[in-house]
N, C-alpha and C positions, 0 to 999 in steps of 0.2 A: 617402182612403186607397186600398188595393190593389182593392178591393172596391168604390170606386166607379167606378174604372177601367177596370175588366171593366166592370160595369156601363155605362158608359156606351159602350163599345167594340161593345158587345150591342147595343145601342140603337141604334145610328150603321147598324151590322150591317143590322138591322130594315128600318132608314128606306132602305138605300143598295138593298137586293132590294126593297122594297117600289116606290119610285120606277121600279126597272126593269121591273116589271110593268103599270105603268100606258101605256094607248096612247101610242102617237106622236102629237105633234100640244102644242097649250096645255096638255094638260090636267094633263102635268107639272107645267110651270111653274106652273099654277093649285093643285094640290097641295102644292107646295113652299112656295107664298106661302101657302098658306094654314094649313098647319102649323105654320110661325115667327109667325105671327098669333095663333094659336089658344093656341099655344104662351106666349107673352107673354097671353093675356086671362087664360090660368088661372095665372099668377104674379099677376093685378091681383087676382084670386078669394082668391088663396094669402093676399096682401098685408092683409086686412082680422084674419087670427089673429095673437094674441100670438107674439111671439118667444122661442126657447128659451133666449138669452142676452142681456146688455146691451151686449156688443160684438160687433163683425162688419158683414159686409151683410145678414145678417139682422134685426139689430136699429134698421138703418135703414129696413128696410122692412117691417115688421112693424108692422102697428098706421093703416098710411100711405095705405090705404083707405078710404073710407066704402061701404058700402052702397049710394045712392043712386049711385056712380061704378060701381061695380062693376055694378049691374043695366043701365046705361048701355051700358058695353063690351060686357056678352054680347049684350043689345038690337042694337048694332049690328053685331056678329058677324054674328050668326045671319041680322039682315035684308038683311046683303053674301051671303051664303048664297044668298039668295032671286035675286039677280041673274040670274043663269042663267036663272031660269022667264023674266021678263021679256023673255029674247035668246029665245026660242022654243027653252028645253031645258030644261023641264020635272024630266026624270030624273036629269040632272047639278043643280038644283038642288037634288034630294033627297037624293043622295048627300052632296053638300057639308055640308046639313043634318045628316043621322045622323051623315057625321063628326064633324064641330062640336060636336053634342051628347054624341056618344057619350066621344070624346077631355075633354073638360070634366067631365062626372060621374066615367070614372076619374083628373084630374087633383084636384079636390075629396076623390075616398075616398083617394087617399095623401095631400092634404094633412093630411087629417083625420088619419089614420094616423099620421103623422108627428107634428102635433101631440101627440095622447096619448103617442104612445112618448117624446121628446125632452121634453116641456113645453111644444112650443110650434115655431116653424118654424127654421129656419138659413139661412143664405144656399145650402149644399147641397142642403137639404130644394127651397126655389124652384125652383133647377136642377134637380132629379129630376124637378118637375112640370113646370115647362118640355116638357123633353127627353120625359116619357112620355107628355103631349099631344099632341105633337108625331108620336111616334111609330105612336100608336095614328092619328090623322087620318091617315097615311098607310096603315097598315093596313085599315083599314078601305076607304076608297079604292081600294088596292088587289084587294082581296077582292071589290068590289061592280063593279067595271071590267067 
């Protein structure tokens, strides 16, 4: 609705100053690939709770998870993270890190949020955490630049 349109307007808002605070150079491009990453790991996170409804995109990917997949993905999130140390950059790999982590735990507390409030997730609900993963990884990124 109207509401998540602002809402996601907000968000875009966020990402489009955050991105322009960050240097000149990869480290954009490395932020922006790694946001849409990050972004999609905490929809495979999202993916393992019940669905709010029996139809929708929600209800096809709800449930569609295992555990064992999902520790997987963050596993190799987080050790693509590590990259950077291994190129002799150290600080950029730690950054990438708290991104990473930080973006994922606020993407699990609104899934969780969502869940309780709805019953369970929507295909909306997915896209919020998407998009707020996403957002924060840039954020944060940006702040630590």
């Amino acid at each position: 609705g109207p509401i998540g349109v602002v809402t996601l307007v907000f968000a875009i808002a966020v990402q489009v100053v955050a991105l322009a605070t960050l240097p000149a150079g990869g480290y954009g491009a490395v932020a922006l690939v790694l946001a849409a990453v990050v972004g999609r790991v905490a929809v495979v996170l999202s993916a393992g709770v019940r669905g709010a409804r029996s139809d929708g995109f929600g209800a096809l990917v709800a449930g569609s998870v295992r555990r064992p997949a999902q520790y997987g993905w963050v596993a190799g999130l987080l050790a693509l993270t590590a990259a950077p140390a291994a190129l002799g950059q150290p600080v950029v790999a730690a950054r990438l890190f708290a991104a990473s982590a930080l973006a994922l735990a606020a993407g699990w507390l609104l899934c969780r949020h969502l869940a309780r409030r709805l019953g369970g997730m929507t295909g909306d609900g997915y896209g919020a955490v998407a998009e707020t993963t996403a957002t924060v990884v840039l954020l944060v990124l940006a702040l630590t630049a």
